[in-house]
N, C-alpha and C positions, 0 to 999 in steps of 0.2 A: 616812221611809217609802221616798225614791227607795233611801236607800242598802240598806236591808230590804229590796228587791226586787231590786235590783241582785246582790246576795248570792244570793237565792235563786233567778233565774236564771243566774246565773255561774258555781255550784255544778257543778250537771251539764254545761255546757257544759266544765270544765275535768275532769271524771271522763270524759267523753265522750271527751276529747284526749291521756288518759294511755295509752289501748290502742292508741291510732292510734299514739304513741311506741314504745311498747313494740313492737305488728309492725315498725315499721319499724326499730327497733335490732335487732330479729333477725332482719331480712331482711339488715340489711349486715352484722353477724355471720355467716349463712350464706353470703352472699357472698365474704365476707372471711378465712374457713375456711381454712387453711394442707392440703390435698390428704393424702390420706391416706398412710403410708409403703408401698411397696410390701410384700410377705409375704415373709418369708425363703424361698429354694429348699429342701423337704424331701428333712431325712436320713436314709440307711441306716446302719442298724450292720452296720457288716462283722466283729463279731464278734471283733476284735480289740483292743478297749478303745478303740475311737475313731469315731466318726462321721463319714461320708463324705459331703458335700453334692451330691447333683447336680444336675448342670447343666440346664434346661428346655430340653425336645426343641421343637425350632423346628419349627412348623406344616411340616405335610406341605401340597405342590400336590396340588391335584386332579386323579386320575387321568380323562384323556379317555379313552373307546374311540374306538380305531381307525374310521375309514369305511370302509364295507364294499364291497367289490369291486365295484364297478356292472358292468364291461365281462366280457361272458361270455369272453372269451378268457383274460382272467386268473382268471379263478374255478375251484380246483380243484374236483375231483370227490371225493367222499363215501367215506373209504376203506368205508364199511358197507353203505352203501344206494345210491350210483355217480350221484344227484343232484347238480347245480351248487351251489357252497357260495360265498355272496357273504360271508354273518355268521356265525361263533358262536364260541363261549366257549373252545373247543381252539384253533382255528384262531387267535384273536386272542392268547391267552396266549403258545401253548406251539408254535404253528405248525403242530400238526396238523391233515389235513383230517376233520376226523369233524363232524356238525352237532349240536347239541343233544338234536332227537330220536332217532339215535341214540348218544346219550353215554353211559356206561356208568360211574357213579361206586362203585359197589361194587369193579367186579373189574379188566375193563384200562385203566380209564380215571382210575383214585385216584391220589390223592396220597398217597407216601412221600418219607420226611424221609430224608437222604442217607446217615445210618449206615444206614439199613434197604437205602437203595441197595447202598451198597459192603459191607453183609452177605450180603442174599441174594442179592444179582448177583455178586459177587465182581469189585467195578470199583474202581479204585483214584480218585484226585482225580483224575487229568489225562485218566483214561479220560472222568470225565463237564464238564472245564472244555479241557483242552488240545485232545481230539481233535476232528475236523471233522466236523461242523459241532458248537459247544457246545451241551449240553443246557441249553430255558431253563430256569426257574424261578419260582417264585412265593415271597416272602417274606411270614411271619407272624408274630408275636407269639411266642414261648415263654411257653406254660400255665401251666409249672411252675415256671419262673425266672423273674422279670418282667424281673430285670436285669441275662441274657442275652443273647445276640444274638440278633437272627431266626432264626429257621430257614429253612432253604432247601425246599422243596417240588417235588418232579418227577412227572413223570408217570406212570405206570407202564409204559405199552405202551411210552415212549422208553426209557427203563431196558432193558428186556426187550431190545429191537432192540439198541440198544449192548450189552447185553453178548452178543449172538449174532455182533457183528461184531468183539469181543474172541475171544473160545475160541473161534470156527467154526461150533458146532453147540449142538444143547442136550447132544446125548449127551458130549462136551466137557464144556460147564458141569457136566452131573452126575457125572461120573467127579472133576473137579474138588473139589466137592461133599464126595463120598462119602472121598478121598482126605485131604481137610481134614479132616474129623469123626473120621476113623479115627487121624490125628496128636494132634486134640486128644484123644482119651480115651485115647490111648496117654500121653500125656503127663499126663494127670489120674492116670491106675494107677500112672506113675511119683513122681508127689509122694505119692499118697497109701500107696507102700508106704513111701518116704523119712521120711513123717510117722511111718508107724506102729514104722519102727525106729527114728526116735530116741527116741520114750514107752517102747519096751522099755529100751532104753539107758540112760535116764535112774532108770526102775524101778528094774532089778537089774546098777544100774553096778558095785557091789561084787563081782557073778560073773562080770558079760562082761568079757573082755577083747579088745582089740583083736588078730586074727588075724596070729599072727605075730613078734608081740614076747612079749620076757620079760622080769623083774623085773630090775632094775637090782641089781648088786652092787656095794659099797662098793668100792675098793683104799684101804685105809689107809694113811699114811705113819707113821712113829716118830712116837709120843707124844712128848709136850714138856712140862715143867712150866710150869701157866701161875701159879700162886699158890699159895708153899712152906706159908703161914700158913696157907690154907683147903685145902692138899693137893690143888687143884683140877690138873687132866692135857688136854690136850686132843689131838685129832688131825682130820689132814682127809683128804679125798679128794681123789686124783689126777685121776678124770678127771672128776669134778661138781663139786667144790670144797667141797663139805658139811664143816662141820665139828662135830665133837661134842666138846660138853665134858663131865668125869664128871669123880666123885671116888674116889677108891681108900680101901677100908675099914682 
């Protein structure tokens, strides 16, 4: 009877002790877990029958704003509204004084990307990096390329100023302007009559001839036998070197 009892207390005591094993073989299993492998860096196709891996953009620092000008002696005046400007978003970027209120992001106060600069200002690089003082800049993302470079971003009202202190005037700039446009469609009327005479050309090559010239005439030299068995004759030309063979009947 002890050993019957013994048994059928010891049963569950050791069914009791098999799950306590078990967590604990899979806590040091999980413990004991070899770390995962890092991800491979994701590829471009460049389109070229090959995949290009790049490199992981190391964390950007985070941008502080500036502290704002406490001492009124150094706090410009508001080119808009003539207000002391200690903070704003011109002034700290792009070194304008203009303040928030009145900021103006539709018309002179937007940002244009630097072809749009040196298009409609007609400024070259060094007009808007070399000359003094450099126009600053804001860099963003490209939209359209992801894996492009930033684009560069300026102001509009500085654009404008530079290039008034490039040509002089605006009457300048638009004479400019007007003087450029007039070259490029003078030069668009010249390809496009270019284009349209060589499709004539190409049409009725067998009528046009080129103005000027005329058909080439042989100078023959004395025939010569070139083969008595097949009667065969040949002769050439003096000043192309053509040679013709024939047979005489």
């Amino acid at each position: 009877m002890r050993t019957g009892v013994a048994r059928a207390h010891g049963a569950p005591a050791a069914a009791r002790a098999r799950p306590a094993r078990r967590a604990a073989g899979g806590a040091r299993g999980a413990a004991g877990a070899a770390p995962a492998p890092p991800r491979p860096a994701p590829a471009r196709d460049t389109g070229g029958g090959f995949l290009l891996e790049e490199e992981p953009a190391a964390p950007r620092a985070p941008a502080h704003a500036p502290a704002p000008l406490a001492h009124r002696s150094l706090q410009p005046d508001c080119l808009e509204c003539g207000r002391a400007l200690a903070h704003s978003y011109l002034l700290d970027t792009f070194d304008y004084s203009v303040c928030d209120e009145c900021r103006d992001d539709a018309e002179a106060h937007a940002l244009v990307t630097r072809t749009e600069a040196k298009e409609q200002y007609l400024l070259k690089d060094c007009d808007l990096d070399k000359r003094s003082p450099a126009l600053r800049c804001v860099r963003r993302r490209n939209p359209h390329r992801a894996h492009y470079s930033d684009m560069r971003l300026y102001l509009r009202a500085q654009v404008a100023e530079r290039a008034l202190q490039v040509w002089g005037s605006e009457a300048a700039l638009e004479a400019e302007r007007a003087a450029r446009e007039e070259r490029r469609l003078k030069a668009a009327a010249t390809a496009e009559r270019r284009r349209l005479r060589e499709l004539r050309l190409a049409a009725r090559s067998s009528l046009v001839r080129t103005r000027g010239a005329a058909p080439h005439q042989h100078a023959w030299e004395p025939e010569r036998l070139r083969d008595a068995a097949e009667d065969l004759y040949e002769r050439a030309c003096t000043t192309c070197g053509h040679v013709e063979t024939y047979e005489k009947m």
